[in-house]
N, C-alpha and C positions, 0 to 999 in steps of 0.2 A: 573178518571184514564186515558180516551182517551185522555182527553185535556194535562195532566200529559206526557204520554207517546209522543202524536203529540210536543210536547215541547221538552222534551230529544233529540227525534229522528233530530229535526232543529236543536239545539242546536252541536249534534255530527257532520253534515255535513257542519255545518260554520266550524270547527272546522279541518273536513277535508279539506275541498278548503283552508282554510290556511294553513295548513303543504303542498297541492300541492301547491299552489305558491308560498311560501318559497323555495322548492325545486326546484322549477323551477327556480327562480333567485338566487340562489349557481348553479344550472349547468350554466349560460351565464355571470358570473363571469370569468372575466381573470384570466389565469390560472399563478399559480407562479411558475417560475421555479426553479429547486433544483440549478442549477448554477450561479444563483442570489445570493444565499445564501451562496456559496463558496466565499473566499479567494483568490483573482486572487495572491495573494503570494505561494499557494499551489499547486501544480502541483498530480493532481488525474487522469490524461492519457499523454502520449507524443504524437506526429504530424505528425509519420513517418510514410508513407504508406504505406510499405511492413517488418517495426522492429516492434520485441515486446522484450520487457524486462522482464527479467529474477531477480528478489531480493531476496535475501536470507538474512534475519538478523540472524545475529549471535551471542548469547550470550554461547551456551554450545557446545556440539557435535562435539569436533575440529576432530574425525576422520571422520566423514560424509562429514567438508569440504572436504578433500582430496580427497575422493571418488565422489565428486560433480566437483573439477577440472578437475578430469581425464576424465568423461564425460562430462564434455564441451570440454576440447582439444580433445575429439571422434569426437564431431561432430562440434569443429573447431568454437565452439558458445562463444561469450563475455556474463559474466551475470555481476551484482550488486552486492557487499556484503558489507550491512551496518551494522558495525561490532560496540561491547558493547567496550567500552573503559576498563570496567575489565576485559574483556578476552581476552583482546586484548595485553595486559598489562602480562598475563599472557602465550601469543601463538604468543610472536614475529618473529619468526620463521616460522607461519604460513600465518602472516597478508603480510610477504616479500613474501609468495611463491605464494599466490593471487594475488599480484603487480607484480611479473616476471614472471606470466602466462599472461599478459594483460589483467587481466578484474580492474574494476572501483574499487573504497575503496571509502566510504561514511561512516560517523559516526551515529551511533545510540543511541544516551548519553554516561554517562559513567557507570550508576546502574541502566539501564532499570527503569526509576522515572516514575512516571505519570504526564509530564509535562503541563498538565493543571491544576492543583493545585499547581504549582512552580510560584513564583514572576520572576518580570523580570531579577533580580540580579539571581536568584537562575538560570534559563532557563541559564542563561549565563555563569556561573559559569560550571553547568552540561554538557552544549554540547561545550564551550571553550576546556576545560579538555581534553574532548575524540577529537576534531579534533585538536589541537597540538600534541597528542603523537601520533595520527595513522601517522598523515606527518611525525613526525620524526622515524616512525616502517617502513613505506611503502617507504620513500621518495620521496612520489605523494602530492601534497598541496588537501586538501580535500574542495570539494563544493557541495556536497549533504548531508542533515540533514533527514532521518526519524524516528518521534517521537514513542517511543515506545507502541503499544498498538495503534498507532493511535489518542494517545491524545494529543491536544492542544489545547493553549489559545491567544489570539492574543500577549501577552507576548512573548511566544513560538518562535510567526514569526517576531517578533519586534527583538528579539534577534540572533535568526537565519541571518537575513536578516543584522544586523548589523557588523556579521560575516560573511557576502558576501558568505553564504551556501543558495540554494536554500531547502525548504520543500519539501518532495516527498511522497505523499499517494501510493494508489493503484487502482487500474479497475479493478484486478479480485482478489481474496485471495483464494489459496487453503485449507488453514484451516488445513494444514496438521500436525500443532502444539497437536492440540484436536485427528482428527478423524485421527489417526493410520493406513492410510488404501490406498495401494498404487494405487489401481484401481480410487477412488475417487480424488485420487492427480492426475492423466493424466487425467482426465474428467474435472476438475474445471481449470486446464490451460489451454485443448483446444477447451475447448465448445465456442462452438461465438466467436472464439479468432479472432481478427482482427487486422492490422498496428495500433500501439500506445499503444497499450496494456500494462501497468506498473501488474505483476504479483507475487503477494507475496509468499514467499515459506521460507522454513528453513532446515536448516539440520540435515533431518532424515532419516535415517536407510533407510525407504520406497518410500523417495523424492528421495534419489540415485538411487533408484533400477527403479523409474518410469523415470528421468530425460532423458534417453538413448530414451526413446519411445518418451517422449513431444516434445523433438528435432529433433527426424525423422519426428514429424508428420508436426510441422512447418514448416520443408524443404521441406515435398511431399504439403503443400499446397502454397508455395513461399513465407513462412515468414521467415525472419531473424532473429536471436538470437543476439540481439544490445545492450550496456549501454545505462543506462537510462539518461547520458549527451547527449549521439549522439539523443537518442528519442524526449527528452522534448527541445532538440533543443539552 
């Protein structure tokens, strides 16, 4: 049983020294970085040293936008609104009063698709659609595309980009669509907020009622409230 047991006992500590050195050579592995893996067609921060950007997509809640102009003309802030080609379709009146306040109009398809499951005809078809009629709502020619949901496929940006629209992700996302809750909406746009910052938001009820403070706080730290062309340059 000793000779038994002194067996085991070697047996488990070869067994250790190689899971340690295994582990040791994954940590002295170069390391990969996440922006390798990015899309240089995809713009997920802008360059400006003292803007952040401001997005709002918008497929519902046309009285929020209102309420979300008037506080940016408070505090004298341009933001982004990449608006759904069916509601836009629906709230022409709204998509002009966005463009004769000066802030940006960017297309966000036209039925909120999940365009990474869209072939390249279909990607083309879907965000053609909504940036023809926002130009012809807004009377601003459109060059910003963000994908709904954040999905895409290189289709997506092959189509995009064939449509002379740049893609635009995000650096920070309030989340405000889910979590209801307007103290966590000024916390997720100004935690760490820094020059370049692309900030996703929408309009709700409680993004209005925070939007007056996210903007004060920008100002008392000498950020600018900029579009996201002026940002990503």
């Amino acid at each position: 049983m000793k000779k038994r047991s002194h067996a085991v006992t070697a047996l488990t500590n070869v067994v250790l020294a190689l899971i340690v050195v295994a582990l040791g050579a994954v940590c002295f592995l170069p390391a990969v970085s996440p922006a390798s893996e990015i899309d240089p067609r995809v713009h997920y921060r802008g360059t400006s040293e003292d803007g952040v950007s401001l997005m709002f997509n918008v497929y519902q809640d046309t009285e929020e936008v209102y309420a979300i102009l008037d506080a940016l003309d408070g505090a004298e802030a341009k933001a982004t609104f990449f608006l759904g080609g069916c509601w836009a379709d629906d709230n022409v009146a709204c998509v002009k009063e966005i463009a004769r306040r000066g802030h940006e109009i960017g297309t966000h398809g036209y039925f909120h698709r999940e365009h990474d499951k869209l072939t390249l005809e279909e990607n083309l078809n879907e965000i053609r659609t909504s940036a023809e009629f926002l130009t012809l709502a807004s009377g601003r020619e459109i060059t910003l595309f963000a994908p709904p949901s954040g999905a895409y496929n290189g289709d997506t940006l092959t189509a995009a980009e064939s449509l002379s629209l740049k893609t635009v992700m995000w650096s920070k996302d309030t989340i405000d669509w889910r979590d209801k809750d307007e103290e966590l909406c000024f916390t997720r746009a100004t935690k760490d907020v820094q020059g370049g910052d692309l900030i996703l938001m929408h309009p709700m009820e409680h993004t209005a009622r925070a939007l007056p403070r996210i903007l004060n706080y920008y100002r008392e730290h000498g950020l600018r409230a900029i579009t996201v062309s002026e940002n990503i340059g």
